[in-house]
PDB file of N, CA, C and O in Angstrom, chain B, residues numbered from 101:
ATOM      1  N   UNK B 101      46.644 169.878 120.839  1.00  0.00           N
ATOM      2  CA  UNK B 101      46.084 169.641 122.144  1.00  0.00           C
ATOM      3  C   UNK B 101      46.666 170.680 123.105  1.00  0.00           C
ATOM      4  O   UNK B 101      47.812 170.734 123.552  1.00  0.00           O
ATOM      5  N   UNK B 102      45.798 171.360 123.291  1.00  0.00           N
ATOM      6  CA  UNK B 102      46.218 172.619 124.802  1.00  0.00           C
ATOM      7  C   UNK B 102      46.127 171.824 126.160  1.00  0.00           C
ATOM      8  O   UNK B 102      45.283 171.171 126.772  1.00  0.00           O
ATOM      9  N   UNK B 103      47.479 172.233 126.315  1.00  0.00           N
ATOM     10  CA  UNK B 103      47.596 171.959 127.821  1.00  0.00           C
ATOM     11  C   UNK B 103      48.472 172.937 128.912  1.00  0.00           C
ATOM     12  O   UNK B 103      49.516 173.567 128.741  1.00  0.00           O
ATOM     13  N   UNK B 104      47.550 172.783 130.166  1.00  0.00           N
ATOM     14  CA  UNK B 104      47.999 173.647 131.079  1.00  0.00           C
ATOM     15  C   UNK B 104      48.794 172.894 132.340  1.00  0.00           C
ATOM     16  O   UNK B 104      48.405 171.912 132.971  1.00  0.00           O
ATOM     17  N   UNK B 105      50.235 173.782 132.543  1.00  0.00           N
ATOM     18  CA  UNK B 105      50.364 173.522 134.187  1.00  0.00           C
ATOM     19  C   UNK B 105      50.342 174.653 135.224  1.00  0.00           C
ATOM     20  O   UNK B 105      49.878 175.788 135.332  1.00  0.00           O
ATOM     21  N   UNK B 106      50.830 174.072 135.697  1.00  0.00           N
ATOM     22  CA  UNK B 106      50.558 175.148 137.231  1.00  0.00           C
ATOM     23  C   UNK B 106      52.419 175.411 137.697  1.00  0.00           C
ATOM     24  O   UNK B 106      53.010 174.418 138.120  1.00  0.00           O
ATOM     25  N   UNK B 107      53.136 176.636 137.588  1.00  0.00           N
ATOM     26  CA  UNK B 107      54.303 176.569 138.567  1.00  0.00           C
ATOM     27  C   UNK B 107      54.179 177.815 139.534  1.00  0.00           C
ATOM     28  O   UNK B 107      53.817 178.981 139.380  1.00  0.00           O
ATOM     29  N   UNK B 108      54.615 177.097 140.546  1.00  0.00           N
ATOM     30  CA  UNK B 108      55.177 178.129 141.458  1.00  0.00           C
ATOM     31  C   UNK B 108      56.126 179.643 140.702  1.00  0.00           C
ATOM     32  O   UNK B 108      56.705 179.652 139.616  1.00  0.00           O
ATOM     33  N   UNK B 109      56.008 180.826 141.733  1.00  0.00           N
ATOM     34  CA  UNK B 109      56.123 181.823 140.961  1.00  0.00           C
ATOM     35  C   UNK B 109      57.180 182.245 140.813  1.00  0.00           C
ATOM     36  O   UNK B 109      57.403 183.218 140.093  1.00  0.00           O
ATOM     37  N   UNK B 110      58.485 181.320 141.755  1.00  0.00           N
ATOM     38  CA  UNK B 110      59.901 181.321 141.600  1.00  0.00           C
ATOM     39  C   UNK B 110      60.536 180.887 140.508  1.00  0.00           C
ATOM     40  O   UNK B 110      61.498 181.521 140.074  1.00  0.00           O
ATOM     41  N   UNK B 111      60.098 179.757 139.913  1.00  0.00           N
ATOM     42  CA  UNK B 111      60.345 178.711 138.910  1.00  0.00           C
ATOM     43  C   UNK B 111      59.649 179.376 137.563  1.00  0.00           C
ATOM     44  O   UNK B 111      60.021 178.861 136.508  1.00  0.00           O
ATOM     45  N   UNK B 112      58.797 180.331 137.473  1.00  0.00           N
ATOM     46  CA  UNK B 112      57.983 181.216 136.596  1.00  0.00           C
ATOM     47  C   UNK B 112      58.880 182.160 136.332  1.00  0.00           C
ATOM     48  O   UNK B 112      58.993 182.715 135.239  1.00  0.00           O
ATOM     49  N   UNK B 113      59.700 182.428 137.536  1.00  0.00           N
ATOM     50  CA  UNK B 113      60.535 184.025 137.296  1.00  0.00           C
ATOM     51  C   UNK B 113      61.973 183.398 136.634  1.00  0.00           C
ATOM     52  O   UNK B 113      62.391 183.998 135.644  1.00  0.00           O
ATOM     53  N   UNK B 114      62.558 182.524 136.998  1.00  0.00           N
ATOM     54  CA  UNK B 114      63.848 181.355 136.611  1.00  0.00           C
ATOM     55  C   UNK B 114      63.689 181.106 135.391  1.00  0.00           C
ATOM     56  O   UNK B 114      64.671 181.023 134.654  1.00  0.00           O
ATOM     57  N   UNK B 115      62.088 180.890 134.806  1.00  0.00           N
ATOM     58  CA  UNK B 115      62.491 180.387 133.128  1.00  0.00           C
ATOM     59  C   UNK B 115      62.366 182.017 132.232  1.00  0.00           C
ATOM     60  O   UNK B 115      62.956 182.170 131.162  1.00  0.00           O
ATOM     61  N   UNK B 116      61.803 182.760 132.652  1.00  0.00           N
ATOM     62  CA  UNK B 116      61.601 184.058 132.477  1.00  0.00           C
ATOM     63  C   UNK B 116      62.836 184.478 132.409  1.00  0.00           C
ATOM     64  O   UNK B 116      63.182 184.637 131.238  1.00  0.00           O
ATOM     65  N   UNK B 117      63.797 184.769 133.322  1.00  0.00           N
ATOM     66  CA  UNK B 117      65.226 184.908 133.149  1.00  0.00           C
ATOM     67  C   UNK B 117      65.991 184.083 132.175  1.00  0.00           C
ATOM     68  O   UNK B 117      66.645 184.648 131.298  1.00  0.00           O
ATOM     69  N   UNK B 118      65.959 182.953 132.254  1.00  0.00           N
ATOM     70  CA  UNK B 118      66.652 182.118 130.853  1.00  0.00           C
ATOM     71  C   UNK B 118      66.077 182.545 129.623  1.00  0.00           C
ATOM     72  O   UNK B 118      66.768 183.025 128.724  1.00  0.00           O
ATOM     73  N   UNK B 119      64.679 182.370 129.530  1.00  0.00           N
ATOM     74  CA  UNK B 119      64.334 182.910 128.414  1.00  0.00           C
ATOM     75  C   UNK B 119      64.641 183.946 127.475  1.00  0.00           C
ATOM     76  O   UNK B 119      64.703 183.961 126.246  1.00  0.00           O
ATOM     77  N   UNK B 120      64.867 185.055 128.616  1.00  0.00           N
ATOM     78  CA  UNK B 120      65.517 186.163 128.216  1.00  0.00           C
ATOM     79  C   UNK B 120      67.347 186.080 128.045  1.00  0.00           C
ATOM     80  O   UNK B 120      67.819 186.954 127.319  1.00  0.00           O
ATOM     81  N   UNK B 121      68.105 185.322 128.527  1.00  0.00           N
ATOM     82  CA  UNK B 121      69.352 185.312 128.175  1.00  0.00           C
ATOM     83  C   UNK B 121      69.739 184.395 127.253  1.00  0.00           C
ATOM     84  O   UNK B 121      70.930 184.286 126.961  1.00  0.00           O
ATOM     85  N   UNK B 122      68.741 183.592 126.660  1.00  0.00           N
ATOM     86  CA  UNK B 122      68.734 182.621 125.265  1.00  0.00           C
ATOM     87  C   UNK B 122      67.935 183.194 124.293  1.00  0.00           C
ATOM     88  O   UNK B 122      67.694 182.606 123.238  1.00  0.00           O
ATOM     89  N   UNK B 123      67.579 184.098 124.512  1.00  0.00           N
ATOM     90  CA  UNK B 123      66.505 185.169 123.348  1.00  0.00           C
ATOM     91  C   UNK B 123      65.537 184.605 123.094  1.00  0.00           C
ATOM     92  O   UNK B 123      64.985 184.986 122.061  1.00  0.00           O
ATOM     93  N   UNK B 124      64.785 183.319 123.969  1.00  0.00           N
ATOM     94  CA  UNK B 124      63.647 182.547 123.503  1.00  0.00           C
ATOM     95  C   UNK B 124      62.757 182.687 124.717  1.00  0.00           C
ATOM     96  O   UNK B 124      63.015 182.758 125.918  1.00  0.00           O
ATOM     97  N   UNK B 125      61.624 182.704 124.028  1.00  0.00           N
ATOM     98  CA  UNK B 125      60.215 182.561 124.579  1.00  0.00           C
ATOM     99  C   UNK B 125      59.942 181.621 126.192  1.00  0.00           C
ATOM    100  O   UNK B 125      60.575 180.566 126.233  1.00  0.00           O
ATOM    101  N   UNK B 126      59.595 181.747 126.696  1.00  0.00           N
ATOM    102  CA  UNK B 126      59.567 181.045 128.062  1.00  0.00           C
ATOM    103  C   UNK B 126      58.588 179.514 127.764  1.00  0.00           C
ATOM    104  O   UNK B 126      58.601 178.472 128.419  1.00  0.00           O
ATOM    105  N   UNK B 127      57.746 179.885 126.476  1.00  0.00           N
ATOM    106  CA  UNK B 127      56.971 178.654 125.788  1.00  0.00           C
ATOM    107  C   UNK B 127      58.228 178.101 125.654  1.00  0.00           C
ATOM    108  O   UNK B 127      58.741 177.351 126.484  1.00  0.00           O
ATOM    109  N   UNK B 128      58.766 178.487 124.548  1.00  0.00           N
ATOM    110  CA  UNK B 128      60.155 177.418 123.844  1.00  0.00           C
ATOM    111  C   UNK B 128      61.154 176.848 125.103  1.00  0.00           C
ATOM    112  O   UNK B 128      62.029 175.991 124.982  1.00  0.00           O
ATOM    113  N   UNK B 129      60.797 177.525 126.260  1.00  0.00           N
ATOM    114  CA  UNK B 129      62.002 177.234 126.718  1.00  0.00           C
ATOM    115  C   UNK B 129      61.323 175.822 127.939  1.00  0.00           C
ATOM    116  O   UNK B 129      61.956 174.905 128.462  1.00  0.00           O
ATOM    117  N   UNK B 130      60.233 176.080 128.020  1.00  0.00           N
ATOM    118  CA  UNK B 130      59.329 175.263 129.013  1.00  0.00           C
ATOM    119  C   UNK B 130      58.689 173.968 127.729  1.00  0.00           C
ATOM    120  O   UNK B 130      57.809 173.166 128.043  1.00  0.00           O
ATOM    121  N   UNK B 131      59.134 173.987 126.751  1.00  0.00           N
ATOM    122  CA  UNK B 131      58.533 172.957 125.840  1.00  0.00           C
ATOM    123  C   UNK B 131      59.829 171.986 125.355  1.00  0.00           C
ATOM    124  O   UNK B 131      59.693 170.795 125.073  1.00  0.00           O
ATOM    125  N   UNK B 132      61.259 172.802 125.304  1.00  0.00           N
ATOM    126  CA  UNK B 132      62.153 172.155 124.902  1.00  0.00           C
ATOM    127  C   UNK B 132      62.695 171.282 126.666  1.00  0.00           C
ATOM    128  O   UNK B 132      63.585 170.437 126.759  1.00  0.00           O
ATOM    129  N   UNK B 133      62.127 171.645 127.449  1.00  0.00           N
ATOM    130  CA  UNK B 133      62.845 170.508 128.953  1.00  0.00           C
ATOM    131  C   UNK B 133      61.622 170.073 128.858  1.00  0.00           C
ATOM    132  O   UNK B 133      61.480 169.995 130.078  1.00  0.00           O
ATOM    133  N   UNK B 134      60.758 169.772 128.513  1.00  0.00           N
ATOM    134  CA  UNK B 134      59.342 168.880 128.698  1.00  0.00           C
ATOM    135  C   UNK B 134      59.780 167.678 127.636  1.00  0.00           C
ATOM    136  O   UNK B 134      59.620 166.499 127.951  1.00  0.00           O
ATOM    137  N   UNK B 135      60.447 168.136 126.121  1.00  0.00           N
ATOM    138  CA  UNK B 135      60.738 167.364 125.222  1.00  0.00           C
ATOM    139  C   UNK B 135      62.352 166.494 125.827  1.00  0.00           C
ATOM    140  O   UNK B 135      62.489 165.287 125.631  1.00  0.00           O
ATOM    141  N   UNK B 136      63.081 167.051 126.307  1.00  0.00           N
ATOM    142  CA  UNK B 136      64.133 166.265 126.798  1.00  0.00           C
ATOM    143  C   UNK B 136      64.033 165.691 127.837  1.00  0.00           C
ATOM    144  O   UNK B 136      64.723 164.675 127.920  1.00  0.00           O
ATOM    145  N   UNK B 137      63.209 166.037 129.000  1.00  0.00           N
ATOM    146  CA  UNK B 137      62.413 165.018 129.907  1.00  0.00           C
ATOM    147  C   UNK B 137      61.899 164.122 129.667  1.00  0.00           C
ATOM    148  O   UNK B 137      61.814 163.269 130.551  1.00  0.00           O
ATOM    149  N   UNK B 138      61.285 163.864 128.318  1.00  0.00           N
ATOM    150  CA  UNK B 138      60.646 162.867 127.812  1.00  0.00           C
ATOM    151  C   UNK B 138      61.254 162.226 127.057  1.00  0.00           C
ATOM    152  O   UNK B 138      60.586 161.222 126.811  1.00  0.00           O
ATOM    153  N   UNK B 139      62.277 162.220 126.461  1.00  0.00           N
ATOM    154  CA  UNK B 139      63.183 161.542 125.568  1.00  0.00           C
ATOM    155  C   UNK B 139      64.371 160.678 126.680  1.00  0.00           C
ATOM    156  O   UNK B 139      64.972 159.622 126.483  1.00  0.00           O
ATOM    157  N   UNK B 140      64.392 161.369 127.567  1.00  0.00           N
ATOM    158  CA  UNK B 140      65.482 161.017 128.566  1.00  0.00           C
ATOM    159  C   UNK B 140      64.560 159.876 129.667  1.00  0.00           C
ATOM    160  O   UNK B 140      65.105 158.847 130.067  1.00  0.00           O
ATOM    161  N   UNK B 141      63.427 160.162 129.978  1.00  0.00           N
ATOM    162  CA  UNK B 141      62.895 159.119 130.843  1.00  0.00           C
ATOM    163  C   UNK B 141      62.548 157.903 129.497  1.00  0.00           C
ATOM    164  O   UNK B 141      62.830 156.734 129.760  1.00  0.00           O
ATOM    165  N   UNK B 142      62.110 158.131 128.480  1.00  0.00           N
ATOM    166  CA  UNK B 142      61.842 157.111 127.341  1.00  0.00           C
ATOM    167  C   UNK B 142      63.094 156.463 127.094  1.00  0.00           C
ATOM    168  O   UNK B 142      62.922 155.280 126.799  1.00  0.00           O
ATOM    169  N   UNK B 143      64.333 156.832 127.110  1.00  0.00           N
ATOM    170  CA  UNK B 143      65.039 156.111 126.894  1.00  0.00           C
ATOM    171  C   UNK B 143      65.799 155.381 128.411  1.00  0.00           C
ATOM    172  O   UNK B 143      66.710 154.554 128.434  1.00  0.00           O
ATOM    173  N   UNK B 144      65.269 155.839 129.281  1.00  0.00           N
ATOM    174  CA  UNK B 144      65.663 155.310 130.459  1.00  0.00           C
ATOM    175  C   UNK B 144      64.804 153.787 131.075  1.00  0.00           C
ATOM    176  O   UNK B 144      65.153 152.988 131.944  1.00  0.00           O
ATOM    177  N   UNK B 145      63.180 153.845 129.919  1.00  0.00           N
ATOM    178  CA  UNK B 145      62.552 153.093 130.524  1.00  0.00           C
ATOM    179  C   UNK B 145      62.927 151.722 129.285  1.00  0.00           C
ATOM    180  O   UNK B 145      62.676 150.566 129.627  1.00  0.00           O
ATOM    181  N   UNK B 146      63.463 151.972 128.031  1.00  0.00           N
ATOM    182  CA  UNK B 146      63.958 151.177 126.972  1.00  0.00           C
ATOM    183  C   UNK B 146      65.029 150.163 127.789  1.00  0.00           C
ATOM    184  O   UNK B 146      64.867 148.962 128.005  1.00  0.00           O
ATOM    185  N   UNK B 147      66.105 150.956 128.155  1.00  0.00           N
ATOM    186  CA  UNK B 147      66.879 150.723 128.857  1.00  0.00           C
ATOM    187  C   UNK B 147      66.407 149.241 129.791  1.00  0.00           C
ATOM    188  O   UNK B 147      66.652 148.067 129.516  1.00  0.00           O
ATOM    189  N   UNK B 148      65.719 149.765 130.865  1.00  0.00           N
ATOM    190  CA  UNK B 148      64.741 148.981 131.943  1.00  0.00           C
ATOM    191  C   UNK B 148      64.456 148.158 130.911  1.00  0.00           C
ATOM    192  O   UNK B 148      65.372 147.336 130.898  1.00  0.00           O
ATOM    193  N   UNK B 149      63.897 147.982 130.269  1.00  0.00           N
ATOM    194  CA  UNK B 149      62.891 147.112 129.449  1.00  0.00           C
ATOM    195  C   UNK B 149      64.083 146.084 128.859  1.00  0.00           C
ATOM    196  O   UNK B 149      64.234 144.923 129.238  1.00  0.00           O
ATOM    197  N   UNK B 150      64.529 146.460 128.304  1.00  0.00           N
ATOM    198  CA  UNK B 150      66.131 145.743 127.638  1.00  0.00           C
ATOM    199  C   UNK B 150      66.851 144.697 128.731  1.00  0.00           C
ATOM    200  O   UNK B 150      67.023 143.488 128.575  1.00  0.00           O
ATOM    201  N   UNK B 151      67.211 145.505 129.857  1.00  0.00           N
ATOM    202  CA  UNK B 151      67.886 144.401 130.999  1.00  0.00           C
ATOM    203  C   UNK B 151      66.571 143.394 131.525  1.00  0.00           C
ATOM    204  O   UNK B 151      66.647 142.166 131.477  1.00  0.00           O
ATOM    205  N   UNK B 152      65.782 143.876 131.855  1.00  0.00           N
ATOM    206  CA  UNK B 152      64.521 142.556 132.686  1.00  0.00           C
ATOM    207  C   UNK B 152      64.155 141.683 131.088  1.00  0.00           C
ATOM    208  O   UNK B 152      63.532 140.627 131.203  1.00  0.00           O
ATOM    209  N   UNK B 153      64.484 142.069 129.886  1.00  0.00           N
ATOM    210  CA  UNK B 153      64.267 141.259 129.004  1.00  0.00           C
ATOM    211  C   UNK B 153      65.592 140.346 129.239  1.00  0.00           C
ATOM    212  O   UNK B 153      65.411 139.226 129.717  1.00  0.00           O
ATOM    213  N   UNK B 154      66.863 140.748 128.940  1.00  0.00           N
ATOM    214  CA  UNK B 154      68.597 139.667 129.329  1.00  0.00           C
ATOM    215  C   UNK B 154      68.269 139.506 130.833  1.00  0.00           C
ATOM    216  O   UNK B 154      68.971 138.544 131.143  1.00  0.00           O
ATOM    217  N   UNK B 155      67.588 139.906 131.972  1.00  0.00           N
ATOM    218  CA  UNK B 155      67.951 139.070 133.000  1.00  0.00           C
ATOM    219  C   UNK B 155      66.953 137.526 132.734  1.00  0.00           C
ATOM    220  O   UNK B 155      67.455 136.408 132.851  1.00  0.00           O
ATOM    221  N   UNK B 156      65.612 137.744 132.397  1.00  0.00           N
ATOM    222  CA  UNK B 156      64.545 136.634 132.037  1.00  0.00           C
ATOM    223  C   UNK B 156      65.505 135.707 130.681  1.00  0.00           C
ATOM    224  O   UNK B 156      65.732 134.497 130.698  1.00  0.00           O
ATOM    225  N   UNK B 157      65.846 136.488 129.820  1.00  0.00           N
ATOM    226  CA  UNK B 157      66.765 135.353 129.264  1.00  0.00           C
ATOM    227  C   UNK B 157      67.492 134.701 130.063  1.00  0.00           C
ATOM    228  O   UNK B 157      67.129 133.536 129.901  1.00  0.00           O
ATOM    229  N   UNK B 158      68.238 134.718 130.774  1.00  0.00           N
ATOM    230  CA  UNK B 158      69.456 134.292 131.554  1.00  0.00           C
ATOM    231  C   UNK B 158      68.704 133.654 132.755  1.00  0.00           C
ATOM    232  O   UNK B 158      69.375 132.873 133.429  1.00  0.00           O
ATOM    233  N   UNK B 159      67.612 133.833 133.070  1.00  0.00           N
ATOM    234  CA  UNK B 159      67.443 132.754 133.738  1.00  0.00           C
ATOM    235  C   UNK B 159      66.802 131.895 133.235  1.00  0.00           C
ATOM    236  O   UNK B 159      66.721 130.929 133.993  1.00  0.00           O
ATOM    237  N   UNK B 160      66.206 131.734 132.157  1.00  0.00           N
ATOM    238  CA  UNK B 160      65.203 130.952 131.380  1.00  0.00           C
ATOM    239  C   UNK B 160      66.921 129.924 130.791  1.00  0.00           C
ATOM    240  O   UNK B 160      66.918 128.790 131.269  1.00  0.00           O
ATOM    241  N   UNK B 161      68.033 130.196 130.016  1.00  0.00           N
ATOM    242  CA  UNK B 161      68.885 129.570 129.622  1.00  0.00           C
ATOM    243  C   UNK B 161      69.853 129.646 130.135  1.00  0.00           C
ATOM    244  O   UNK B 161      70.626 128.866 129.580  1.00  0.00           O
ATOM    245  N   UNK B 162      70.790 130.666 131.715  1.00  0.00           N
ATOM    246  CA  UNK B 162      71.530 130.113 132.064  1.00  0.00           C
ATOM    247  C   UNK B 162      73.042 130.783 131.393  1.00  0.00           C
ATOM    248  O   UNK B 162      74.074 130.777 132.064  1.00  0.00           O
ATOM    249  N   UNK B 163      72.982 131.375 129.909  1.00  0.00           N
ATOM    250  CA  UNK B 163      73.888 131.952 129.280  1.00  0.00           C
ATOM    251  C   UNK B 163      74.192 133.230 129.517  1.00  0.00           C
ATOM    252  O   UNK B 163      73.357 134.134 129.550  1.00  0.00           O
ATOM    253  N   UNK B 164      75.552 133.382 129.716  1.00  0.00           N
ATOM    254  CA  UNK B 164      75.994 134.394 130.515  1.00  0.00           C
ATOM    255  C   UNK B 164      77.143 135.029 129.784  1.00  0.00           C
ATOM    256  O   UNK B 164      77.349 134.429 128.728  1.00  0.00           O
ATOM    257  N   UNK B 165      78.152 136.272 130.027  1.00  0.00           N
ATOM    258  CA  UNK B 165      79.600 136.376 129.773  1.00  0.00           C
ATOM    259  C   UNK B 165      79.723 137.211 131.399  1.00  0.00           C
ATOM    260  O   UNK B 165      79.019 138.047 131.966  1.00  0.00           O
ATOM    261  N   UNK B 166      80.710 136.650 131.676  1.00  0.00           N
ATOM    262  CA  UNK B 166      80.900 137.148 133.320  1.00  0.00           C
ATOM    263  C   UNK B 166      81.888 138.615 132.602  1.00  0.00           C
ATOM    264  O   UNK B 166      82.368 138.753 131.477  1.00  0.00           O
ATOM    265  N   UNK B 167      81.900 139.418 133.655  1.00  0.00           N
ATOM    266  CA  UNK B 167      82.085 140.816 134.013  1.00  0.00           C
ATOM    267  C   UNK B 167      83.786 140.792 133.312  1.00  0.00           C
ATOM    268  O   UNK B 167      84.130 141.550 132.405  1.00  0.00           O
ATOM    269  N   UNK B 168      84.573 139.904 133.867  1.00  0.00           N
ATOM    270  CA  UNK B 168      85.890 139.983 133.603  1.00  0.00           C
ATOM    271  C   UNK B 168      85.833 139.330 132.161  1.00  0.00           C
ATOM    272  O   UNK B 168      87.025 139.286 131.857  1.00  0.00           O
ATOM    273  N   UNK B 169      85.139 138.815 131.135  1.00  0.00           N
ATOM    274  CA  UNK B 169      85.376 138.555 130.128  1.00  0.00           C
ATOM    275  C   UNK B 169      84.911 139.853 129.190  1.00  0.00           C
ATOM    276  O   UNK B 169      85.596 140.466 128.371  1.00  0.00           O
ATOM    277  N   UNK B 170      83.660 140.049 129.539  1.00  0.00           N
ATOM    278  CA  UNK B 170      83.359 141.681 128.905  1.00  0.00           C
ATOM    279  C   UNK B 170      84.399 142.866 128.921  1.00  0.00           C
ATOM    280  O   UNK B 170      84.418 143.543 127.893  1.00  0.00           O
ATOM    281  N   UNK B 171      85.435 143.288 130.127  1.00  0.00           N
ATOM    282  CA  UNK B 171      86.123 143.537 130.351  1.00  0.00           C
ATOM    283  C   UNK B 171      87.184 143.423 129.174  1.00  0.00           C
ATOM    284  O   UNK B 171      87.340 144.263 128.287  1.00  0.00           O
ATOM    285  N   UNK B 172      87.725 142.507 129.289  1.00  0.00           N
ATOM    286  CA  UNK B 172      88.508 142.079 128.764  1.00  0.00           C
ATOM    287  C   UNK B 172      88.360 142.183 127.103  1.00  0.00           C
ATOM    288  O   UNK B 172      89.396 142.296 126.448  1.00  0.00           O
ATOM    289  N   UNK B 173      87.443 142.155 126.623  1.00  0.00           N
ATOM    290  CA  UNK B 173      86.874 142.399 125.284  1.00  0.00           C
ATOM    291  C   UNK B 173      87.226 144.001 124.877  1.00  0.00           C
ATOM    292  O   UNK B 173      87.982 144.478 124.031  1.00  0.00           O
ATOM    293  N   UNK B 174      86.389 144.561 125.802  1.00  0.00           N
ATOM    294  CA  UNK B 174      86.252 146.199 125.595  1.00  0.00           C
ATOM    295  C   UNK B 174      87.606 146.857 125.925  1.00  0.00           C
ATOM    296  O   UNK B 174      87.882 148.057 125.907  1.00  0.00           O
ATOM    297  N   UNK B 175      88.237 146.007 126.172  1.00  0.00           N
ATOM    298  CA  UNK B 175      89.454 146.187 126.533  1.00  0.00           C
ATOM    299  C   UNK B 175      90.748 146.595 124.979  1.00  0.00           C
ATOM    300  O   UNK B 175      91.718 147.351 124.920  1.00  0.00           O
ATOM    301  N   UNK B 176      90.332 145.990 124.313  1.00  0.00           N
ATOM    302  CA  UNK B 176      90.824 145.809 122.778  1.00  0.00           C
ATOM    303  C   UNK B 176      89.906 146.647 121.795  1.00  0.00           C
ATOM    304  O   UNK B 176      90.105 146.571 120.583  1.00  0.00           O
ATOM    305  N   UNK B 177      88.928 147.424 122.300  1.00  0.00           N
ATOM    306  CA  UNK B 177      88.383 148.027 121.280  1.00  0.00           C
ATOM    307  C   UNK B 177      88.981 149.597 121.183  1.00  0.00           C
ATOM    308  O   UNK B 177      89.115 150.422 122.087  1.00  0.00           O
ATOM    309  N   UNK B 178      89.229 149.680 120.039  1.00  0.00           N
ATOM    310  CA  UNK B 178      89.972 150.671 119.496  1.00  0.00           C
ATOM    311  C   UNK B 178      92.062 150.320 119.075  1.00  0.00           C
ATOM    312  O   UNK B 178      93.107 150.939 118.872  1.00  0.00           O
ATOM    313  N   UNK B 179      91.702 149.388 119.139  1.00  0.00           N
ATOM    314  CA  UNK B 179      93.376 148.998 119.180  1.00  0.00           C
ATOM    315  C   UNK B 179      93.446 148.002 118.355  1.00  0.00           C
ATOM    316  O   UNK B 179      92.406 147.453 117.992  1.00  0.00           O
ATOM    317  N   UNK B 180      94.786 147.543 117.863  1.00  0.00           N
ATOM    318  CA  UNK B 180      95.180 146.360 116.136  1.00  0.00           C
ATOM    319  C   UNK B 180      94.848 145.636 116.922  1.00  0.00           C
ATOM    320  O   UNK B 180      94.067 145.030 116.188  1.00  0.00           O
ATOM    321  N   UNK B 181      94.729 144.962 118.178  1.00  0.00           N
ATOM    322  CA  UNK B 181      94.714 143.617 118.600  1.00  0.00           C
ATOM    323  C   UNK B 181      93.124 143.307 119.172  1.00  0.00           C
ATOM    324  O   UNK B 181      92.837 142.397 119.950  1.00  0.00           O
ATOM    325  N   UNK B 182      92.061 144.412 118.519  1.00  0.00           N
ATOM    326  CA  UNK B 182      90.365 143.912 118.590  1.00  0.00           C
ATOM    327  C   UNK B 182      89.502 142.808 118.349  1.00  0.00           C
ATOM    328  O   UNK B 182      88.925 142.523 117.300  1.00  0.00           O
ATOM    329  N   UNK B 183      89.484 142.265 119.361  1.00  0.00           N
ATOM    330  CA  UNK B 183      89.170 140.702 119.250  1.00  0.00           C
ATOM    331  C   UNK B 183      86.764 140.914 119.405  1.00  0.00           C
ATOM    332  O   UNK B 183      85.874 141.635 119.857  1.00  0.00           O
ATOM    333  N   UNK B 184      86.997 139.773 118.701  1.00  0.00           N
ATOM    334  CA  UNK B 184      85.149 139.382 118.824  1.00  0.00           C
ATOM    335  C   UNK B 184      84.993 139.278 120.053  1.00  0.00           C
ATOM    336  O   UNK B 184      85.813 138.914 120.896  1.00  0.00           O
ATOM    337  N   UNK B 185      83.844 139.625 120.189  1.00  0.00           N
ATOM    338  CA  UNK B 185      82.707 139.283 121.505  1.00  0.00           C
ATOM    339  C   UNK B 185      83.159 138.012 121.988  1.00  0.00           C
ATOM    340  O   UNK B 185      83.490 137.038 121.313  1.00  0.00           O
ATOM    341  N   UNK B 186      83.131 138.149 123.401  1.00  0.00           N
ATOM    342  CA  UNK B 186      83.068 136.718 124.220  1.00  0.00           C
ATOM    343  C   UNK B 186      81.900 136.039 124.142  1.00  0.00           C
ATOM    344  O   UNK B 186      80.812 136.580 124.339  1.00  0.00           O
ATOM    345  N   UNK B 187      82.053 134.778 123.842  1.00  0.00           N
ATOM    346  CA  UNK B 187      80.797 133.893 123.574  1.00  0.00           C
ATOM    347  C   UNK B 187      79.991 133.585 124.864  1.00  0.00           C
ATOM    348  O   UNK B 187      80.547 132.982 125.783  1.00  0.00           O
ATOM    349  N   UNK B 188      78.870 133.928 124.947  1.00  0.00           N
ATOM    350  CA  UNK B 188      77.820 132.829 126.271  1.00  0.00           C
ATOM    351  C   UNK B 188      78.011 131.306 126.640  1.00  0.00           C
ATOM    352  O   UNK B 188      77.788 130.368 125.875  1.00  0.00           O
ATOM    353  N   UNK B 189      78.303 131.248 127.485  1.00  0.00           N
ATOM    354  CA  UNK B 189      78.122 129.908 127.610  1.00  0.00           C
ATOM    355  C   UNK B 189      77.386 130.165 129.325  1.00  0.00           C
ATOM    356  O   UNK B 189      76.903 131.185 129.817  1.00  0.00           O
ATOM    357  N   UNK B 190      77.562 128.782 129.899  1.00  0.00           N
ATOM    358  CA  UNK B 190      76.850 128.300 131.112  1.00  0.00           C
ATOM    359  C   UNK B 190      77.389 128.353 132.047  1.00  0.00           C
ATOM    360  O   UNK B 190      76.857 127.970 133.089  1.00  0.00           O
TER     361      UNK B 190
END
């Protein structure tokens, strides 16, 4: 699928210069931030999608681990004394 954009002729001359000091094509170089733009907003909208899914849990049941127990967990990770997840409760 061909597709076209439109840039201004500053931002034309900017990837033109990178292009040339990474030895790549101004295509490759305008296709690889289109591909990490898109991987980076996709995982930003997963993200989104993930919390409004645990906040609708949590209000639908109420089950929670407050801030200072999470804390406190991650607190022991990486060390002999690594304890389990704090349990949900109400």
């Amino acid at each position: 699928m061909a597709t076209s954009i439109k840039i201004d002729d500053d931002l034309k001359h900017r990837i033109q210069l990178l292009a040339g000091a990474r030895q790549r094509t101004a295509h490759w170089i305008m296709r690889e931030a289109l591909s990490q733009y898109v991987e980076r907003e996709e995982a930003r909208e997963s993200f989104k999608q993930e919390a409004l899914s645990s906040w609708k849990n949590y209000l639908e049941t109420g089950l929670h681990v407050t801030g200072s127990e999470a804390r406190a967990w991650l607190d022991t990770w990486g060390t002999e004394q690594a304890s389990e997840p704090p349990k949900c409760h109400d």
